[in-house]
C-alpha positions as CSV (number, residue, x, y, z in Angstrom):
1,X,29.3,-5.3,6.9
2,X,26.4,-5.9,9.1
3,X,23.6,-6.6,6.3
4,X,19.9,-7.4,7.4
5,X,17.1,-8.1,5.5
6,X,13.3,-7.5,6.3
7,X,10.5,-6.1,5.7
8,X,10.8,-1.5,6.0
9,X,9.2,-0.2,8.5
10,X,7.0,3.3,8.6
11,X,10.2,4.7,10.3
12,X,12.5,3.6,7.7
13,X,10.3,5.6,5.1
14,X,12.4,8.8,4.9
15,X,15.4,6.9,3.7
16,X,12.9,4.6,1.5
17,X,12.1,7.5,-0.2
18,X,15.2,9.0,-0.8
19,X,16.7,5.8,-2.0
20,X,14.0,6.0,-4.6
21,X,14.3,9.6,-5.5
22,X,18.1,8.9,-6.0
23,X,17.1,5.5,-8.4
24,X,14.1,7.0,-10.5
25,X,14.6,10.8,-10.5
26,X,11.6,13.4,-10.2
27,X,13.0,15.5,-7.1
28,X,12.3,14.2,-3.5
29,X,10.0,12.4,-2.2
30,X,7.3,13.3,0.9
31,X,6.8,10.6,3.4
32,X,3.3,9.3,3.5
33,X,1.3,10.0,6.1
34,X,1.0,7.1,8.6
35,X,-2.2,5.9,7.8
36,X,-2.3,6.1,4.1
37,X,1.1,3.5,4.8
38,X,-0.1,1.5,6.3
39,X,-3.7,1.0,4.9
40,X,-1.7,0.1,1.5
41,X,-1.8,-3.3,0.3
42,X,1.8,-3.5,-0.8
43,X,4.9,-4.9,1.2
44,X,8.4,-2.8,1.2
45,X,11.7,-4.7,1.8
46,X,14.9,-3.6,2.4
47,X,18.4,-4.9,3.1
48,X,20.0,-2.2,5.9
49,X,23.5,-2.0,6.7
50,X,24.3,-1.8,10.0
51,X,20.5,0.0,10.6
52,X,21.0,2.3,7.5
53,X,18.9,1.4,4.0
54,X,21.0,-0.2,1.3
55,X,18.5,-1.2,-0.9
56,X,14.6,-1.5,-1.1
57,X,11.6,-2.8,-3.2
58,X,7.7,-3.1,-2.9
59,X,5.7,-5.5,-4.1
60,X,2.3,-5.6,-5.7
61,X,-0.1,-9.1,-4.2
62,X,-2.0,-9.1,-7.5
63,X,-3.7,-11.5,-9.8
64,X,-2.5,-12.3,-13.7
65,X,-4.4,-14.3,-16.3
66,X,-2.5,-17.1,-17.4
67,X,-4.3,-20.6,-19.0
68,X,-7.8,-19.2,-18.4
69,X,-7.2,-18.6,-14.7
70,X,-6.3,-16.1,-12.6
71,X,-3.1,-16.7,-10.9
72,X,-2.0,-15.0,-7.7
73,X,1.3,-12.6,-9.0
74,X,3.8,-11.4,-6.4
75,X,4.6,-8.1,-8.6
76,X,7.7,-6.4,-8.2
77,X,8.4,-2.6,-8.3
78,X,10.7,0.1,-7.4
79,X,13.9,-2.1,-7.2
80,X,16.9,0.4,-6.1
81,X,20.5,0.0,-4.5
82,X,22.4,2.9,-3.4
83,X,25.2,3.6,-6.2
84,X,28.3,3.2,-3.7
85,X,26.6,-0.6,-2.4
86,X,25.7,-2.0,-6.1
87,X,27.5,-5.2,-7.3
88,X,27.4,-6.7,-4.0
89,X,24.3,-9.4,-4.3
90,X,22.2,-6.8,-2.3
91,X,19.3,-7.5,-4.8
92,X,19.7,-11.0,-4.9
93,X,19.5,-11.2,-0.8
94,X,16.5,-9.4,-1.2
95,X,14.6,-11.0,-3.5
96,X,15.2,-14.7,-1.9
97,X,13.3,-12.8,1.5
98,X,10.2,-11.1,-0.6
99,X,10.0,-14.1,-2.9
100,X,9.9,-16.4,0.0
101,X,7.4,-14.7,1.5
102,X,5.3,-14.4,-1.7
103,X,5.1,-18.4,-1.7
104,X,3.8,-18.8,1.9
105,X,1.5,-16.3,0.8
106,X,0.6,-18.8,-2.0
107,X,1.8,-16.2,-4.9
108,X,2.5,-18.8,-7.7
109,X,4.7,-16.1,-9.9
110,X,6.0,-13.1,-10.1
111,X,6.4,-10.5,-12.2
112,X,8.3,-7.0,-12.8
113,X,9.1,-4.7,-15.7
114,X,13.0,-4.6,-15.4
115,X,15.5,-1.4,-15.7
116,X,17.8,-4.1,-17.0
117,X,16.7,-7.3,-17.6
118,X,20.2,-9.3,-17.0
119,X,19.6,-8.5,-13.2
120,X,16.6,-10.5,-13.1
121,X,17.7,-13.4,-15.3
122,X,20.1,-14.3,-12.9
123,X,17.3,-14.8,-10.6
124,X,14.8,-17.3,-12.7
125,X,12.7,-14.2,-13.9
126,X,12.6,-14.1,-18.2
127,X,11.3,-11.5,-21.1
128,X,7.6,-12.9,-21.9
129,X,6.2,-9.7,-23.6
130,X,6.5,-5.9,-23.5
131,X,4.4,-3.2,-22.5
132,X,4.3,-0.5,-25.1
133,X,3.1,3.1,-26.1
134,X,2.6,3.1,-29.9
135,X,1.8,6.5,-32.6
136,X,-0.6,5.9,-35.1
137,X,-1.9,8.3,-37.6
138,X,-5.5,9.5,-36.7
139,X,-6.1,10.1,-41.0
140,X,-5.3,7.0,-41.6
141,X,-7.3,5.3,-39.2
142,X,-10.1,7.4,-40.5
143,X,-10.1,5.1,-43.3
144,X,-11.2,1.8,-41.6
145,X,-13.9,0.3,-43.1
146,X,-17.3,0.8,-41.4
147,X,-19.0,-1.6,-38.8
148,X,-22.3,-3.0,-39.1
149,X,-24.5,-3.4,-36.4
150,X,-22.6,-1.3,-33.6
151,X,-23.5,2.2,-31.8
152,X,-21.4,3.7,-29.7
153,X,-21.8,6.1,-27.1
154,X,-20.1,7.9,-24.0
155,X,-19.5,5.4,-20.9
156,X,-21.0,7.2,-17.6
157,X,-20.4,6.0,-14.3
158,X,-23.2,3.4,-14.6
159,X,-21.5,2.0,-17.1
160,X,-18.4,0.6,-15.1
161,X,-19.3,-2.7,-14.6
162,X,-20.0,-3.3,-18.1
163,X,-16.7,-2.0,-18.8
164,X,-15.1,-4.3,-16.5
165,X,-16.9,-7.5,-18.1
166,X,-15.0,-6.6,-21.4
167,X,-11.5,-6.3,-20.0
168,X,-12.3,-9.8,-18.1
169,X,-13.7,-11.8,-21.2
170,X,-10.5,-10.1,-23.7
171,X,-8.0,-10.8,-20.6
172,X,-9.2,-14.2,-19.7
173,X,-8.6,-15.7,-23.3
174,X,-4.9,-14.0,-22.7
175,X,-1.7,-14.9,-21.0
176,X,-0.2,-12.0,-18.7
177,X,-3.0,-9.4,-18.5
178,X,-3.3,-8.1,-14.7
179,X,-7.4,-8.9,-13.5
180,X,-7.5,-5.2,-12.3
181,X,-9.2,-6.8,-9.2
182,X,-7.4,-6.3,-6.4
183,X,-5.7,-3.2,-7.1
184,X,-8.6,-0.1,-7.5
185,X,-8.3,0.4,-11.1
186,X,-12.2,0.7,-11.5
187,X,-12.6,2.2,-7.8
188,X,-14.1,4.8,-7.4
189,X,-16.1,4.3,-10.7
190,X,-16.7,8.6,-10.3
191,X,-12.8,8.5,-10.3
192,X,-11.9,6.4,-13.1
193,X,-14.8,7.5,-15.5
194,X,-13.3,11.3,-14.3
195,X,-9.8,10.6,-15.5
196,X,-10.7,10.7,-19.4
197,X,-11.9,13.2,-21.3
198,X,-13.9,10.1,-22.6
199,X,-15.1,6.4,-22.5
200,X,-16.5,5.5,-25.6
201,X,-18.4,2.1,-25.5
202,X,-19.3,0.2,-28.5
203,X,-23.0,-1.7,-28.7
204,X,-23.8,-4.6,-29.9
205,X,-27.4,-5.9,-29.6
206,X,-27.8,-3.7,-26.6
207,X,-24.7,-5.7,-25.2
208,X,-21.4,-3.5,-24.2
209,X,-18.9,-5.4,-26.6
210,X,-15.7,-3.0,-26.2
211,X,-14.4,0.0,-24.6
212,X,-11.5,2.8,-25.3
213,X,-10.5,5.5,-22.7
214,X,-9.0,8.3,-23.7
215,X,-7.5,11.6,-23.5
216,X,-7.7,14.2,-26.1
217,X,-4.6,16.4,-25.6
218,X,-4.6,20.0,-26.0
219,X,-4.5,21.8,-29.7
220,X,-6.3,21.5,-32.9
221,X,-3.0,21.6,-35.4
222,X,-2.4,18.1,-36.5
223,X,1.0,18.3,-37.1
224,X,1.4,18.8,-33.2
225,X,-1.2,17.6,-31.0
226,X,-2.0,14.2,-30.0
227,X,-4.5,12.0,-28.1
228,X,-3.7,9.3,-25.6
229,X,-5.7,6.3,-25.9
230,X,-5.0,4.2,-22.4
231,X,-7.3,0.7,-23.4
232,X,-8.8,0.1,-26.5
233,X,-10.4,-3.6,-26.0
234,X,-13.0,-5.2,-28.4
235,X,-14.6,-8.3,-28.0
236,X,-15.7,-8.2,-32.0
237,X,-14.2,-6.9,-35.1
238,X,-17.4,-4.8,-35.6
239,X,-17.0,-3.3,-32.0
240,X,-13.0,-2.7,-32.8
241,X,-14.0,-0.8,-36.5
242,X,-16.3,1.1,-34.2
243,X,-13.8,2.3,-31.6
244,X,-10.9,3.1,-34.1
245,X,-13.7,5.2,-36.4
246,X,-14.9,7.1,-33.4
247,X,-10.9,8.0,-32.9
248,X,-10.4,8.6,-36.3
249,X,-13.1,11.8,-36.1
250,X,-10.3,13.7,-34.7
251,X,-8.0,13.5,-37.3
252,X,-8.7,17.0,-39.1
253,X,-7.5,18.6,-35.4
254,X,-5.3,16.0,-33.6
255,X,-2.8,14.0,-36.2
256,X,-1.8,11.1,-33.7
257,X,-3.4,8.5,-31.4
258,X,-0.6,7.2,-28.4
259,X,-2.2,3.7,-28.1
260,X,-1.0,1.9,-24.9
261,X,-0.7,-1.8,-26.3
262,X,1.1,-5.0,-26.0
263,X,2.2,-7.5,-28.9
264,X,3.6,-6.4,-32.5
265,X,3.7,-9.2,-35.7
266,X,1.8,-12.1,-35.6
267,X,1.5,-11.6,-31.7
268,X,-0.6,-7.9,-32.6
269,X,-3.5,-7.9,-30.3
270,X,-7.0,-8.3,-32.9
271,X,-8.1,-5.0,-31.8
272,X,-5.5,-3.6,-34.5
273,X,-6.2,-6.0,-37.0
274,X,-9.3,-4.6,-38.5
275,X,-6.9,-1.3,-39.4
276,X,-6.4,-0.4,-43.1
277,X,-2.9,0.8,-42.8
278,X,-1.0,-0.7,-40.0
279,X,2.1,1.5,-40.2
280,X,2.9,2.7,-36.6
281,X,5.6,3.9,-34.9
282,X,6.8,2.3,-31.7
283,X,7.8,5.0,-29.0
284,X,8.2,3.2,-25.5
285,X,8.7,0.0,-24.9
286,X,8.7,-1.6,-21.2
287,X,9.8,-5.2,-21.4
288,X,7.8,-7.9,-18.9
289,X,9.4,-10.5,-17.0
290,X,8.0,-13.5,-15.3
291,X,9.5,-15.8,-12.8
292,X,7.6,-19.0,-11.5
293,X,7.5,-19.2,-7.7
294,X,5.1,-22.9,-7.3
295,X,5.0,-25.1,-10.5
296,X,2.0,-26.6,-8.6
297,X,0.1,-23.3,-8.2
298,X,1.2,-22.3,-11.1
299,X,0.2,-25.3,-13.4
300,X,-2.6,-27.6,-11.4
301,X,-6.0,-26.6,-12.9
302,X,-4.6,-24.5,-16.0
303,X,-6.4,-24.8,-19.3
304,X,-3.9,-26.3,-21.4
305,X,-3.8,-27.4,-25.1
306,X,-4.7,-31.6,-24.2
307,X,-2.3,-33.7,-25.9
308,X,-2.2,-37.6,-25.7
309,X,-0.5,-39.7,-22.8
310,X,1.8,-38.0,-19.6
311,X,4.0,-35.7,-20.4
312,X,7.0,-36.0,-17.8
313,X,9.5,-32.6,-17.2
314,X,12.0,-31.1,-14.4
315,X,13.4,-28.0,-13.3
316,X,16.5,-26.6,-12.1
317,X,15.6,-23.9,-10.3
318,X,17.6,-20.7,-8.2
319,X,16.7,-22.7,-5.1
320,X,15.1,-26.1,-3.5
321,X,11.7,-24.5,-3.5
322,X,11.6,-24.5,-7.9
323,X,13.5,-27.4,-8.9
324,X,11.7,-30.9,-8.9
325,X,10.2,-33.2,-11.4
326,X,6.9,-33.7,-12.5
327,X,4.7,-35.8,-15.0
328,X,1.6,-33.4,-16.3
329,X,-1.7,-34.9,-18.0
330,X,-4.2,-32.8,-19.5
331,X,-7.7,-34.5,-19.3
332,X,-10.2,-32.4,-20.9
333,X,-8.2,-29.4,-21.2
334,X,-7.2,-29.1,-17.7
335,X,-3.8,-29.9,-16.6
336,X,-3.0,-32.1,-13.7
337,X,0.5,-32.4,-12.0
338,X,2.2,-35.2,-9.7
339,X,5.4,-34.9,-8.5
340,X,8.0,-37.6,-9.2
341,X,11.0,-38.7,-7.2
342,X,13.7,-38.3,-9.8
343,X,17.7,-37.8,-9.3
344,X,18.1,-34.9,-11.5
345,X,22.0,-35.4,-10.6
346,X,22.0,-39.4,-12.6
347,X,22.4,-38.5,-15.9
348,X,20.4,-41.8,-17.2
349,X,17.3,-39.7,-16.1
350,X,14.4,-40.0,-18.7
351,X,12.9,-36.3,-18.6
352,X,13.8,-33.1,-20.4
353,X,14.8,-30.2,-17.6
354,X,14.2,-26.1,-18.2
355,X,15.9,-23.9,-16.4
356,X,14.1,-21.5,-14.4
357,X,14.5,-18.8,-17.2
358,X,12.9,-21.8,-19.6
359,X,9.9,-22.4,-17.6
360,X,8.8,-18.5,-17.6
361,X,9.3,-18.8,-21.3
362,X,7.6,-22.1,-21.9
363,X,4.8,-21.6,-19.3
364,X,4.1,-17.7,-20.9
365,X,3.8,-19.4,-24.1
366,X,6.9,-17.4,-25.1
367,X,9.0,-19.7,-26.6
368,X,8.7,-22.9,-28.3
369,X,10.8,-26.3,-26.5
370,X,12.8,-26.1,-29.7
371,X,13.5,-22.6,-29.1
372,X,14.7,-23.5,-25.3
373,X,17.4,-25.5,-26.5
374,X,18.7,-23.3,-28.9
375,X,18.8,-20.8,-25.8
376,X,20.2,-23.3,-23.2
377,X,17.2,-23.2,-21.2
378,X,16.7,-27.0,-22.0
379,X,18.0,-30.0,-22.4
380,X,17.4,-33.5,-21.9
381,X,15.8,-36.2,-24.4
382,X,13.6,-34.3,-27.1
383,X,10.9,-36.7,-26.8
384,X,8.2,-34.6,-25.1
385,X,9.4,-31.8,-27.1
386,X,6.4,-31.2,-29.4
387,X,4.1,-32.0,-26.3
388,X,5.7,-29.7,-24.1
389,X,5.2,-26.5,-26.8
390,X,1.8,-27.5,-27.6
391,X,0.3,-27.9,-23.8
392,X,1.7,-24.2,-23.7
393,X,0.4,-23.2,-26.7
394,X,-2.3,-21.6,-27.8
395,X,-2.8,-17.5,-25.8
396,X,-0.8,-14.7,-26.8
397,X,1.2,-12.9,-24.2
398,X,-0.4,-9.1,-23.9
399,X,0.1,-6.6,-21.0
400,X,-1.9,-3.4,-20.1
401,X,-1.1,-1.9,-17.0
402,X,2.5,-1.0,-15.5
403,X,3.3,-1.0,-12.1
């Protein structure tokens, strides 16, 4: 077979789309029209055989949150190989060509929410989190305890920017959480306040100190009708009790909130904590991988947890670009990286090495160094063990937006 890979062209886009329709269902798909294609800030890749599309992808140039700074994400969506080609490295080919054009484009990871997650290990890309929908019972958040010192109100249009600042200051202090910047999440403000039936804002000391969007759903029989809540994001308790209490108003005509949320356990985001009864019911759940593209990007500058002296590591990665050694020092909470010249093939070498799969884990704050090892993901001496899990410590791993 003749296989190419590059980048799809306008003209390839009826067979782009088909290939999709065929992957993710929903009836065919129109061609966009020319300029609407081209204007869009994604980039489509394909692997054609002999001219014909095998096998496509897009990907998302986005920003993520990780260590208290915004990290450029090479997000990947809409992976699909045609039946009678799959189980011929088609994907594999493709991703080396996008990914190696997200790191010239200085995208230090990427990202995707996988079909099936064992495709993508095999690649360097790991489960940090999960993206879910979660039911809870509108009566019973009705019961949470009232809030002192916080109004709320209906957002309007003048309001966006205010919204905005909330989802920056909850996202900044997370790992994972898109920065809704480049992508028009908040553009046109008419458009997104339009999209709810409402935006209620909860007010602290004439400060905007969370936010939840939602849609109330059609019926008034509890039994059967149900509200979708798309962000619910407080920067206080008091604002949180606020938000879930306006919700809970609904409960005699709508039994169940669908809260789109991230996190469940110890790792529940502190928006839920405030809840009197925190039975739920878990009914979609869209696991998140992350792959590191740059260990320089994606480390030099991060807000780590400082520990005492240099803390020396390696990778092996899919390819020449990932693996390397380092030695990291966090001075003031910010981590600094220098590359050392060490032969990871001498087995007298003094550092521990991750796997690719182990540096998404470790660098998400996913997974403890002790918890690598159990996995596989790495090995070497355990001196830097405790060092390594507490630099990465720290931020929970929470997603809100699917692409």
């Amino acid at each position: 077979m003749a296989m190419t890979v590059r980048r799809v062209t306008y003209e390839d886009q009826p067979e782009y789309q088909r290939l999709g329709s065929e992957a993710f269902g929903g009836g065919p798909r129109p061609v966009p029209a020319r300029e609407l294609w081209e204007s869009a800030p994604d980039r489509e890749w394909g692997v054609f055989d002999d001219g014909a599309l095998a096998s496509r992808l897009r990907v998302y140039g986005i920003t993520s949150w990780f260590h208290g700074g915004r990290i450029p994400t090479a997000g990947i969506a809409g992976v699909a190989v045609e039946p009678e080609r799959r189980g011929n490295g088609l994907v594999g080919a493709m991703f080396d060509a996008a990914l190696a054009e997200a790191r010239e484009r200085g995208e230090a990871i990427s990202t995707l929410f996988p079909s099936a997650p064992g495709i993508y290990r095999r690649l360097g890309y790991e489960v940090i989190g999960s993206f879910d929908d979660v039911d809870v019972q509108l009566d019973r958040v009705a019961r949470t305890g009232p809030p002192a010192g916080v109004t709320t109100r209906r957002a309007t249009v003048a309001d966006v920017e205010a919204i905005t600042a909330v989802h920056a200051a909850w996202a900044s202090g997370q790992n994972g959480p898109l920065s809704r910047t480049e992508q028009p999440f908040w553009t046109p403000p008419e458009k997104y306040v339009g999209d709810y039936t409402g935006i209620t804002l909860a007010v602290q000391d004439g400060v905007v100190s969370g936010f939840a969007s939602w849609i109330r759903g059609t019926g008034d029989n509890p039994a059967d009708t149900m509200m979708e809540v798309d962000d619910l994001i407080a920067l206080t308790p008091e604002a949180a009790r606020a938000l879930w209490l306006t919700l809970g108003t609904f409960s005699t005509v709508v039994g169940t909130a669908r809260v789109a949320t991230s996190g469940s356990g110890a790792g529940m985001d502190p928006a839920w904590l405030v809840l009197p009864d925190l039975r739920l019911r878990r009914v979609a759940e869209r696991p998140y991988m992350l792959r590191v593209l740059d260990v320089e990007r994606a480390l030099e500058g991060a807000w780590l947890a400082p520990v005492a002296g240099d803390v020396p590591f390696a990778v092996r990665g899919p390819e020449v670009g990932l693996s390397g050694a380092w030695t990291i020092e966090v001075s003031g909470g910010v981590a600094h990286l220098e590359r050392t010249p060490v032969d990871l093939a001498d087995a007298h070498h003094d550092r521990p090495v991750l796997t690719a799969n182990g540096l998404a884990l470790l660098y998400a704050g996913a997974q403890s160094a002790r918890n690598l090892r159990l996995a596989g993901h790495l090995e070497g001496p355990e001196t830097w063990d405790g060092a390594l899990s507490a630099m990465f410590s720290g931020r929970q791993v929470h997603v809100r937006d699917y692409f």
